[in-house]
C-alpha positions, 0 to 999 in steps of 0.5 A, spaced: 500 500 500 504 504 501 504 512 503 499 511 496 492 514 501 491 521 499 486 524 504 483 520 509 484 521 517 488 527 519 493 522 522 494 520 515 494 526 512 500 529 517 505 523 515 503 526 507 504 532 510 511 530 514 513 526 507 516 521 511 514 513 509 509 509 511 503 504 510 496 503 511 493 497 515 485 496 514 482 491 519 476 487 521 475 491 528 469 487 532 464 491 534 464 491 542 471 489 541 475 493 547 483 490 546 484 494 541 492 494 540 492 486 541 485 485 537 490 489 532 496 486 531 493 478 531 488 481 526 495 485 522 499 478 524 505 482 527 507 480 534 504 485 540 511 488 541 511 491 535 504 495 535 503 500 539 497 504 543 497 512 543 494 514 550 492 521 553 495 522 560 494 528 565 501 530 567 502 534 574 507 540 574 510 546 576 505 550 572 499 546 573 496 540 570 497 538 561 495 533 557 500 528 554 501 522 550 505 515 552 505 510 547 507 503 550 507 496 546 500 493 545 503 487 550 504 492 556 501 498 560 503 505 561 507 507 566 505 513 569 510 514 574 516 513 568 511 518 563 511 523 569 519 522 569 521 522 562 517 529 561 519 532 567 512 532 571 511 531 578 506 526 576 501 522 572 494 520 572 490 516 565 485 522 562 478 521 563 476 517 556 471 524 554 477 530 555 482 524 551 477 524 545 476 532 545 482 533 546 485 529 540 479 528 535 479 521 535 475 516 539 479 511 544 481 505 541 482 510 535 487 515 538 493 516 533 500 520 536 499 524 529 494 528 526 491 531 534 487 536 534 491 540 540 499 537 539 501 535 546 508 533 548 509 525 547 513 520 549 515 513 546 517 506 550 524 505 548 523 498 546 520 501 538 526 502 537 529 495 537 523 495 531 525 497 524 518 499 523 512 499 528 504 500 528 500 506 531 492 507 530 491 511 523 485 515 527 479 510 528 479 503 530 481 497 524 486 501 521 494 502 523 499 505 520 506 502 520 512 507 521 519 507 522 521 509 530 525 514 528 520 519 523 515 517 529 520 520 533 522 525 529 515 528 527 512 528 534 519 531 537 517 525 542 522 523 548 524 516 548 524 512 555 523 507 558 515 508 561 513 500 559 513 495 563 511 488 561 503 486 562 
């Protein structure tokens, strides 16, 4: 497929507008569905390692309290006290499902890093980067995109640290 999809969601859209490589995984995503990121990679054949979800957080600092983004393999969770240390907050909690889906412009288990309404500070697990191409939501559910780390990294002006831990 390939970076071929003119258009489509704003996650897309900003990878053609950044010009870096990538290509669009569509899916059968069972209604009712809740493990999205697993569901995604048995559904896309790729180990659960290599696909990775996007998730809103509120970080505590000195000047109040902001939204930010930690992206974790689909085969662990988040740690909040680590996205609290790698983006120099005091501390971390989930974002509640409404504001995290306002805020981005994209519905849970749709939540791209790209293309967000409002571009929040984001950090990525190191782990993406023993991959040479890994899988994000492309902005709604049954569709990923596939990456390389870096143009992710670089794109995002993402931090890169160890805020995964195993499930």
């Amino acid at each position: 497929m390939g970076c071929v999809a003119r258009g489509g969601t704003p996650a897309i859209q900003a990878l053609e507008a950044a010009g870096v490589w990538f290509d669009v995984q569509e899916f059968h995503h069972e209604p009712g569905e809740r493990n999205y990121g697993l569901s995604a990679a048995e559904a896309l054949g790729v180990e659960p390692e290599r696909v990775f979800k996007t998730l809103v957080a509120n970080l505590a600092t000195d000047r109040g309290t902001e939204q930010v983004v930690g992206i974790v393999p689909v085969s662990g969770q988040l740690s909040l006290k680590e996205l609290a240390v790698a983006l120099h907050g005091k501390r971390a909690e989930m974002c509640p499902v409404d504001v995290a889906q306002r805020i981005t412009g994209y519905v849970v288990g749709g939540i791209s890093p790209f293309g967000q309404k409002k571009r929040l500070r984001t950090a990525i697990d190191e782990t993406c980067i023993l991959f040479d191409s890994i899988f994000v939501s492309g902005g709604r559910r049954g569709l990923d995109l596939e990456v390389a780390p870096d143009d992710l990294i670089r794109v995002l002006d993402a931090v890169v640290a160890p805020i995964g831990s195993a499930s």
